[in-house]
C-alpha positions in Angstrom: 0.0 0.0 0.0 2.9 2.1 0.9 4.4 2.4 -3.1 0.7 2.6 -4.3 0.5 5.4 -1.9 3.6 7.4 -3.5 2.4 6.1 -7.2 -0.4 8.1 -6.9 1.2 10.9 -5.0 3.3 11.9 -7.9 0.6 11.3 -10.2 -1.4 14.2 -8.8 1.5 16.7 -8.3 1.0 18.0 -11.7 -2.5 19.3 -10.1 -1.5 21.1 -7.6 -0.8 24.1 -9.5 -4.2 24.5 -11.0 -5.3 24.1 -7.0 -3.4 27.0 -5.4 -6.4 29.3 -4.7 -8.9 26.1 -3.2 -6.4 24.9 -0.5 -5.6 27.9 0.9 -1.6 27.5 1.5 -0.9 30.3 3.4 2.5 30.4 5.4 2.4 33.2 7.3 0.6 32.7 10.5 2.9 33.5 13.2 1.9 29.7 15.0 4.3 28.4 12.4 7.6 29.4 13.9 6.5 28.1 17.3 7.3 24.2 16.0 10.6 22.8 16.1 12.2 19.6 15.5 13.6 18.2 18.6 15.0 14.7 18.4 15.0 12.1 16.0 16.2 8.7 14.9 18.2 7.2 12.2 15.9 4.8 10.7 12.4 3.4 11.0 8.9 4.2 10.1 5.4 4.7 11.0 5.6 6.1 14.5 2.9 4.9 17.6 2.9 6.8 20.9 2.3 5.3 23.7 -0.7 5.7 25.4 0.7 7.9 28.3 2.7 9.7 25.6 6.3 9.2 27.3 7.8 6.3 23.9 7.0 5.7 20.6 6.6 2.1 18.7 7.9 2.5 15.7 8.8 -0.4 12.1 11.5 -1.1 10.8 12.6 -3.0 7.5 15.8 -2.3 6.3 17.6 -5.2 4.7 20.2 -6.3 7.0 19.5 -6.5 11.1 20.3 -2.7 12.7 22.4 -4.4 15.7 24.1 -7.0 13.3 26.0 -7.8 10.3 23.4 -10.4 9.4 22.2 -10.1 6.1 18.5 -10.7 6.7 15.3 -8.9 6.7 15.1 -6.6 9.5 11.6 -7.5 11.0 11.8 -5.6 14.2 9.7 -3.7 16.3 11.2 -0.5 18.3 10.8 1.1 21.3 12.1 4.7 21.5 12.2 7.4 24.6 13.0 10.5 22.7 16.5 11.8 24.3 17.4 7.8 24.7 18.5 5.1 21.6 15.7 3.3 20.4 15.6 -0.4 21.6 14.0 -3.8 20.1 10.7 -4.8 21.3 12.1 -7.9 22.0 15.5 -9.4 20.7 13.5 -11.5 17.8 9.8 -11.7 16.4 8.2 -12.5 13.3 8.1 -10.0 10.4 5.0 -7.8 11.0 2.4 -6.1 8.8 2.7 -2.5 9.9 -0.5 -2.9 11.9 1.1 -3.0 15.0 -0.4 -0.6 17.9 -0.3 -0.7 21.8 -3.5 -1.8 24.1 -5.6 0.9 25.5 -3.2 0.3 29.2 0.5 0.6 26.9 1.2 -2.7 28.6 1.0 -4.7 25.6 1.5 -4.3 22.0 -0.4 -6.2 19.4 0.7 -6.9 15.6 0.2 -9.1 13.2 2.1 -11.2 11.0 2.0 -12.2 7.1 2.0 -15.3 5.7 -0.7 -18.2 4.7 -3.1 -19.3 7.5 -1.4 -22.2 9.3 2.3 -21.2 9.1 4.1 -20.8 12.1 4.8 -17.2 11.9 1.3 -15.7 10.7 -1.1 -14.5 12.5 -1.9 -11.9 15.5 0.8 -11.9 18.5 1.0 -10.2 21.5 3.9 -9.0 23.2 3.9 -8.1 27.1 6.2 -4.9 27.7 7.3 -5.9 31.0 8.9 -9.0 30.7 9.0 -9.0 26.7 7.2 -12.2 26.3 5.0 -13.0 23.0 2.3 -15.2 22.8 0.0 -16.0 19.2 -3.8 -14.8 20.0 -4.8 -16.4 16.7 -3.1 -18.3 13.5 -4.7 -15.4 10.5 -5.9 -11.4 10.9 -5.0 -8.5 9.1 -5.3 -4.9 10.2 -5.4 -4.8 13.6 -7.0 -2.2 16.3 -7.6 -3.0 20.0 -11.3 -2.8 21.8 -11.7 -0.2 23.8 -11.4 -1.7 27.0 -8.5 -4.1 25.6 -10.8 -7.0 26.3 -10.2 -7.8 22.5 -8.9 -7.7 19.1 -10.3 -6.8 15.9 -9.0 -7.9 12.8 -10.0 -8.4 8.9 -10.1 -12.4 8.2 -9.8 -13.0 4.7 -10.0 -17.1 5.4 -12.2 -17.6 8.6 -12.3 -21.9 10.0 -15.7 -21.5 10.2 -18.5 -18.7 8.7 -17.6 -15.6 6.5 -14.6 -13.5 5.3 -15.2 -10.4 7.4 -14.3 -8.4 10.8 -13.9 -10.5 13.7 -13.2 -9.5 17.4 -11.2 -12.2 19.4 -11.0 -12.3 22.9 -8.7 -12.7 25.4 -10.1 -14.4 27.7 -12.5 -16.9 26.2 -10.6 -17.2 22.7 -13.7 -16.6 21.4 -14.1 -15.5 17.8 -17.2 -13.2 17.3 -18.4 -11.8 13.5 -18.7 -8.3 13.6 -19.7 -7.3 10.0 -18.9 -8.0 6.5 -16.1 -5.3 5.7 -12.3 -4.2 5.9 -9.5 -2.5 8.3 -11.3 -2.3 11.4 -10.8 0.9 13.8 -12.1 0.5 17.1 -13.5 3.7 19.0 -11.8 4.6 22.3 -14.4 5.2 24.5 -17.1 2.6 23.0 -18.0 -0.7 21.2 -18.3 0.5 18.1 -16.1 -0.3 15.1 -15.7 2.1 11.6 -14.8 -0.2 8.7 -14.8 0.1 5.1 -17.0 -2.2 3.1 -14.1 -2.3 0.2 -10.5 -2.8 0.3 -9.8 0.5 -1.3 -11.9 3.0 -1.7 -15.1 2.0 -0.1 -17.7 3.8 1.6 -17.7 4.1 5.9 -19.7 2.5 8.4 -20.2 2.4 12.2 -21.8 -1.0 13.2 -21.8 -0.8 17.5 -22.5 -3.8 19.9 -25.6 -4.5 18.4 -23.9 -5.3 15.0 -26.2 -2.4 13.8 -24.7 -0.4 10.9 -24.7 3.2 10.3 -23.5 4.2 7.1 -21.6 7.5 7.5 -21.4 10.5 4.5 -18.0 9.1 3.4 -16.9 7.2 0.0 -14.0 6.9 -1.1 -12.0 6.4 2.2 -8.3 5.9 2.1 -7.6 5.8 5.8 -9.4 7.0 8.9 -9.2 7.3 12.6 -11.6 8.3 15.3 -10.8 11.4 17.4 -9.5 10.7 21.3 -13.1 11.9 22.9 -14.6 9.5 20.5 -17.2 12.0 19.2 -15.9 12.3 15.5 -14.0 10.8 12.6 -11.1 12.1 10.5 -10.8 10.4 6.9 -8.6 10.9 3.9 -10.6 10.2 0.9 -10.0 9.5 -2.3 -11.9 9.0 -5.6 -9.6 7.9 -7.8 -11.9 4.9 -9.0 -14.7 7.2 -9.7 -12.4 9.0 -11.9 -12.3 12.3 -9.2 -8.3 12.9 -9.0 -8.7 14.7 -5.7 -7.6 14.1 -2.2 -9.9 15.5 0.6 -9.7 15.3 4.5 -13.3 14.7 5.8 -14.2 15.6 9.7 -17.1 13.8 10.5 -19.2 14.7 13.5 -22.3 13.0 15.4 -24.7 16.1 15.2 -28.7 15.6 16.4 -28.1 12.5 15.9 -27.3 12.3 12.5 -23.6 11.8 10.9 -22.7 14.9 8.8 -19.4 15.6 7.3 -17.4 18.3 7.0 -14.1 18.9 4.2 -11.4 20.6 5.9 -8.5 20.3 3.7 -7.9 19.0 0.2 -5.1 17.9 -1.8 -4.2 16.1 1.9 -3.7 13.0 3.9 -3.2 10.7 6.7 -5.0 12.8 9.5 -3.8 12.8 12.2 -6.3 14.2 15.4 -5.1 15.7 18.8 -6.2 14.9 22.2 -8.7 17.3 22.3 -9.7 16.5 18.3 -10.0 20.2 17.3 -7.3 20.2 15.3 -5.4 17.3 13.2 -2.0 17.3 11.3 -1.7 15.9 7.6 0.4 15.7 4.5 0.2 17.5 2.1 0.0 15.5 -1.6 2.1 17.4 -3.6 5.7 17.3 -4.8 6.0 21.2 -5.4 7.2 23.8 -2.7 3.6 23.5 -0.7 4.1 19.8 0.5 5.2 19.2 4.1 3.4 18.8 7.1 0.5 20.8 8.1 -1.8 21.9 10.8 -5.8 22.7 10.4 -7.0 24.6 13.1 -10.0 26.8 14.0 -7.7 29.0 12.4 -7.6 27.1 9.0 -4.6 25.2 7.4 -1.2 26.3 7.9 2.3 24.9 7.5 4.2 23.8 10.4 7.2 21.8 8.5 8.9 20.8 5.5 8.5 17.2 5.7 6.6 14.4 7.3 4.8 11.5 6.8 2.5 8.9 8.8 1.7 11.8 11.2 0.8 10.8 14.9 -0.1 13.6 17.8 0.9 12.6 21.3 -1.7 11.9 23.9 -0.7 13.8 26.5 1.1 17.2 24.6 1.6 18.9 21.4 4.4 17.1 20.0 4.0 15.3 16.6 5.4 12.0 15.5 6.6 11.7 11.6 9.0 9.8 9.8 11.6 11.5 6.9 11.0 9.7 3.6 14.1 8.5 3.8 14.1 6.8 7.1 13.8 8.1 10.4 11.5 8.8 13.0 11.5 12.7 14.1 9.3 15.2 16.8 8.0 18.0 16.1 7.1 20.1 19.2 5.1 23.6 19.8 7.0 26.0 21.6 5.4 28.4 23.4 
């Protein structure tokens, strides 16, 4: 997904010109001098924070192993406390899928792994942070994301033992495999059962479906990737067209409002939002290879430009520092100075 993501990234640059005037790229706010990088790594790629905001879990795939002259595929998970050298999650696991993402308590992280159903490395796995241990929750899964109370995992199976390709939550406790709904890349909320999921692979429209398994189709087609805000009230989506033949990227806010779903476009020619704690306002990226790409900020103030790179955007839960990685490797903050 990654080099389809950059395919059409460069395809679109040629657009940007002709788009000047609709995305409004004005530089000169005075917020923008207040953010500053302030540490960084030397390789590795989309960042996670923890949950209490003091690490970030970050991939890594470079050919070779980063604490070895090994030539084999890196496959490691990282831990990293900015000011401190970013450590392995543990000293070996099996290649992972980029879904990887801590539990709602940042005492375990949960990943999965590719490969056919059956073989011994894919699958989801757990790993405790305390004592490093792994453990396999469940032989197949794709795209990850942890129920809000941890109790469980839900994950896209494509090949199911029993019933129907689909979303399944697995439990903990019980082992227990329960349908959700007939649909792709699962994102749990984090203050409720209730699960937004695409019904295509790529660009697909969104639904809710809650602990009922009732579904609520939300004003959204075409979604690319999305994530739910940190109060749980609202939905940040990139979207995408491309396969209705609309060459445009749009960032969608959607809100719960009289009780009805209504969205909201807040930037276009933009990606991979990325929502603060307090979900008024979100960094992207810009799509664009010309002098206005980077990383940017939309607040109640509008869209301004905070940096000059940064992808895979993630705000920290507990202050306003922003994780990104370089396109060339490398995890970096960016933090607001007041």
């Amino acid at each position: 997904m990654m080099n389809s993501f950059k395919q059409i990234t460069s395809i679109f640059s040629f657009f940007l010109f002709c788009t000047m005037i609709i995305i409004g790229c004005g530089t000169t706010d005075p917020e923008n001098d207040k953010w500053e990088w302030m540490s960084f790594t030397d390789f590795g790629r989309i960042p996670h924070w923890s949950p209490d905001g003091s690490c970030i879990l970050f991939g890594d795939d470079r050919l070779g192993d980063p604490q070895s002259d090994t030539a084999s595929t890196a496959s490691h998970l990282w831990i990293w406390t900015p000011g401190e050298d970013p450590i392995p999650l543990t000293d070996s696991l099996p290649p992972h899928n980029w879904d990887y993402h801590w539990s709602p308590d940042g005492e375990k992280i949960g990943f999965t792994s590719p490969g056919e159903a059956g073989a011994p490395d894919a699958g989801i796995w757990i790993v405790d942070i305390s004592d490093g241990s792994k453990t396999k929750l469940f032989d197949r899964g794709k795209d990850l994301s942890w129920n809000f109370d941890g109790s469980a995992i839900a994950v896209r199976v494509d090949q199911p033992r029993i019933g129907s390709p689909g979303i399944y939550l697995i439990y903990f406790e019980t082992d227990e495999q329960e349908f959700i709904a007939d649909g792709f890349h699962p994102v749990c909320s984090p203050l409720e059962p209730s699960i937004v999921f695409s019904e295509r692979e790529i660009s697909g429209r969104l639904f809710i479906v809650n602990a009922e398994h009732t579904q609520i189709e939300l004003p959204c087609t075409g979604a690319f990737t999305w994530s739910w805000s940190a109060d749980g009230y609202s939905i940040f989506s990139s979207v995408n067209n491309y396969t209705m033949g609309v060459f445009e990227w749009n960032i969608l806010k959607i809100v719960l409002n009289n009780d009805e779903w209504q969205a909201m476009k807040l930037a276009t020619w933009a990606a991979n939002p990325a929502p603060d704690r307090t979900g008024s306002r979100f960094a992207f990226q810009r799509i664009s290879g010309s002098s206005y790409s980077g990383l940017w900020l939309n607040t109640s103030k509008g869209n301004e430009r905070i940096a000059d790179y940064g992808y895979n955007p993630e705000f920290s839960p507990t202050a306003d520092r922003i994780a990104v990685n370089a396109s060339n490797g490398g995890i970096r903050i960016l933090e607001r100075k007041l």
